[in-house]
C-alpha positions as CSV (number, residue, x, y, z in Angstrom):
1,X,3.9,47.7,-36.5
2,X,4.1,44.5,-38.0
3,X,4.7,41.5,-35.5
4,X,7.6,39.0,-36.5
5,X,7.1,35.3,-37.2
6,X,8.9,33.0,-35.3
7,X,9.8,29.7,-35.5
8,X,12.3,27.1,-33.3
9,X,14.9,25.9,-35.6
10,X,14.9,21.7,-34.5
11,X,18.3,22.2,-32.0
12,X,16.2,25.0,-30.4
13,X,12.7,22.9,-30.1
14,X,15.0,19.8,-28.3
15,X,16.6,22.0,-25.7
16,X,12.8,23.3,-25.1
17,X,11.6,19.7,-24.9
18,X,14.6,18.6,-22.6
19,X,14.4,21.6,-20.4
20,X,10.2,20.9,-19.8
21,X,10.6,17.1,-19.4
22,X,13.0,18.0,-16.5
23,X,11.1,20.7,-15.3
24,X,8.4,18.1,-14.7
25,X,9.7,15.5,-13.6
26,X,11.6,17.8,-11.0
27,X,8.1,18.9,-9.6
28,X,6.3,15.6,-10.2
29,X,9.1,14.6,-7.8
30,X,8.7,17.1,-5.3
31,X,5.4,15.9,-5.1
32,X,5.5,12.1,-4.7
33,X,4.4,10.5,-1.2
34,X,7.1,10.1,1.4
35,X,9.9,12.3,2.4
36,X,8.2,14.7,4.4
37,X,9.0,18.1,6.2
38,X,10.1,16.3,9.2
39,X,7.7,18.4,11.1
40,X,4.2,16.1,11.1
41,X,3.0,15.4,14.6
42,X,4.4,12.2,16.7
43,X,6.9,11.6,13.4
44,X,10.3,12.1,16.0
45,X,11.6,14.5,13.6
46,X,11.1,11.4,10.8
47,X,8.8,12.3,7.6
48,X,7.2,10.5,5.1
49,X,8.9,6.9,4.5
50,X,12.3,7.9,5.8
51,X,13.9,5.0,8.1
52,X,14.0,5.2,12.0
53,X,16.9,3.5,13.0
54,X,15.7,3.9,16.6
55,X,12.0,2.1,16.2
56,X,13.1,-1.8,16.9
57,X,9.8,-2.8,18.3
58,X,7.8,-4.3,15.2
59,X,3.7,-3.9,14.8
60,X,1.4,-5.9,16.7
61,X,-1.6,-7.8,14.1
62,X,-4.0,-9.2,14.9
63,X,-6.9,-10.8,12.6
64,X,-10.3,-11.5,14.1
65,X,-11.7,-13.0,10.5
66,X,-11.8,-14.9,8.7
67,X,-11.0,-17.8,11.2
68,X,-8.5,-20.6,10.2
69,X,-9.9,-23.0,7.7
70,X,-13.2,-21.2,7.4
71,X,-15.5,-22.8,4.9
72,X,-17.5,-20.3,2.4
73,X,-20.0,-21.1,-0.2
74,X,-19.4,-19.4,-3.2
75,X,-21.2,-16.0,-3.5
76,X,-20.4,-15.7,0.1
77,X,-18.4,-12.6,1.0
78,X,-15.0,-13.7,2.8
79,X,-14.5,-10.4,5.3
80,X,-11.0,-9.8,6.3
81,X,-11.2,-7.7,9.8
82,X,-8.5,-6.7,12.3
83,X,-6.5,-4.1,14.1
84,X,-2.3,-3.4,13.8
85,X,-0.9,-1.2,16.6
86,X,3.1,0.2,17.1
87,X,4.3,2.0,19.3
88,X,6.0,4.7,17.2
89,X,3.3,4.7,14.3
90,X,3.1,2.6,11.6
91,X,4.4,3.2,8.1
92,X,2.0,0.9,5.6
93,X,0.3,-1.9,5.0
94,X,-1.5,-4.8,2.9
95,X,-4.6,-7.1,3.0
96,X,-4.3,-9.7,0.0
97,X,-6.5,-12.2,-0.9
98,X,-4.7,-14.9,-3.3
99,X,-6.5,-17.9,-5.2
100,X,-3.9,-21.2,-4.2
101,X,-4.1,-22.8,-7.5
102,X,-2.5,-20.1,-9.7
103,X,-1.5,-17.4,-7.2
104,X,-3.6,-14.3,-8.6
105,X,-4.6,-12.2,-6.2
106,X,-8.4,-11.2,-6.4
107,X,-8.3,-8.6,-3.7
108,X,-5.4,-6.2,-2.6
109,X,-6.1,-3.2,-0.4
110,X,-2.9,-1.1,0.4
111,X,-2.0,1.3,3.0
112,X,0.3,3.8,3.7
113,X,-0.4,5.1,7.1
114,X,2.2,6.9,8.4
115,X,2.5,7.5,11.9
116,X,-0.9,6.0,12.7
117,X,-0.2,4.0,16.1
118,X,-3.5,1.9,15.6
119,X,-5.3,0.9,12.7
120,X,-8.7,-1.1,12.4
121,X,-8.9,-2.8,8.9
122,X,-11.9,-4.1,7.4
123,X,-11.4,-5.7,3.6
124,X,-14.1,-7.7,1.4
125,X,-14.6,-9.7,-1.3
126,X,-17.1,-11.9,-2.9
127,X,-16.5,-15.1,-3.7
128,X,-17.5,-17.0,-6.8
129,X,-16.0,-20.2,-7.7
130,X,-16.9,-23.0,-10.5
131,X,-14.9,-25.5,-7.7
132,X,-13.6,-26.0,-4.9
133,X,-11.0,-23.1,-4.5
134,X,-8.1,-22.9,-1.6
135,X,-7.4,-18.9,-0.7
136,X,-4.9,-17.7,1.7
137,X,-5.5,-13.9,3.2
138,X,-2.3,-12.4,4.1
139,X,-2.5,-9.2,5.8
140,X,1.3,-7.3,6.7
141,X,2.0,-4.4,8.0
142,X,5.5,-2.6,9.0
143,X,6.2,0.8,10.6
144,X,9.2,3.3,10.0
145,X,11.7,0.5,11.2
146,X,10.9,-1.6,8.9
147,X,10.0,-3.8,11.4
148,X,7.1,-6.0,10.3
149,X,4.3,-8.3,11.0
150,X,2.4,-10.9,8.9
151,X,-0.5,-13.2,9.6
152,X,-2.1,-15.6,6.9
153,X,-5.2,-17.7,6.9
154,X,-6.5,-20.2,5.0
155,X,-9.7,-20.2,3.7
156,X,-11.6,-22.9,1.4
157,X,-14.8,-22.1,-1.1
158,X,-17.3,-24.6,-2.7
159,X,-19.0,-24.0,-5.5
């Protein structure tokens, strides 16, 4: 028995192509963060990064260091420490480290901590500067209200 060849005539290859770029996209989507089952512990019936119009109490922050005006040399390592508590659980999170003069950011650490109701953070970065060099760390959080909180500090390094 012989076995046929076949070939797609080019209407038939696009419906193919159309039918597995939805395909995937329709499970790349079931797979994304957020949106949960609703059934993770101490989420109030709330998953992933759904809303809870009933959480008006926003994150407490605090950040032990670097302290106000701090002074580094550069080389030195500029260690951004803390703890942010909520009473429902928090939802995420960022510690940022920005150069002044041009606004790049040279350090970023992101969170997404859902339902966490306290979370020590502890972010580095070494310094290295030609000049004297203003940075301000910002570190926010928010939880499932989208209630937030946001300290910044600025630092200075010297070459």
């Amino acid at each position: 028995m012989k076995k046929k060849n076949r070939r797609f005539k080019p209407a038939q290859k696009k419906c193919i192509s159309t039918f597995l770029f939805v395909a995937i996209a329709l499970i790349l989507a079931s797979c994304s963060k957020g949106g949960g089952s609703g059934n993770d512990n101490n989420n109030n019936g709330n998953g992933g990064g759904n809303p809870s119009p009933t959480d008006v109490t926003a994150p407490v922050l605090e950040v032990y260091t670097p302290a106000a005006n701090q002074v580094f040399t550069s080389g030195n390592t500029i260690n951004v420490t803390g703890r942010v508590t909520d009473d429902l659980g928090l939802y995420r999170g960022s510690v940022r480290i920005t150069n002044d003069a041009n606004g790049q950011i040279v350090k970023e650490q992101l969170y997404e901590i859902h339902y966490v109701l306290l979370h020590n953070f502890n972010v580095s970065y070494t310094t290295s500067v030609p000049v004297p060099t203003d940075y301000t760390v910002t570190v926010f959080f928010e939880d499932h209200g989208y209630n937030s909180a946001t300290k910044s500090v600025k630092v200075k390094v010297n070459p």
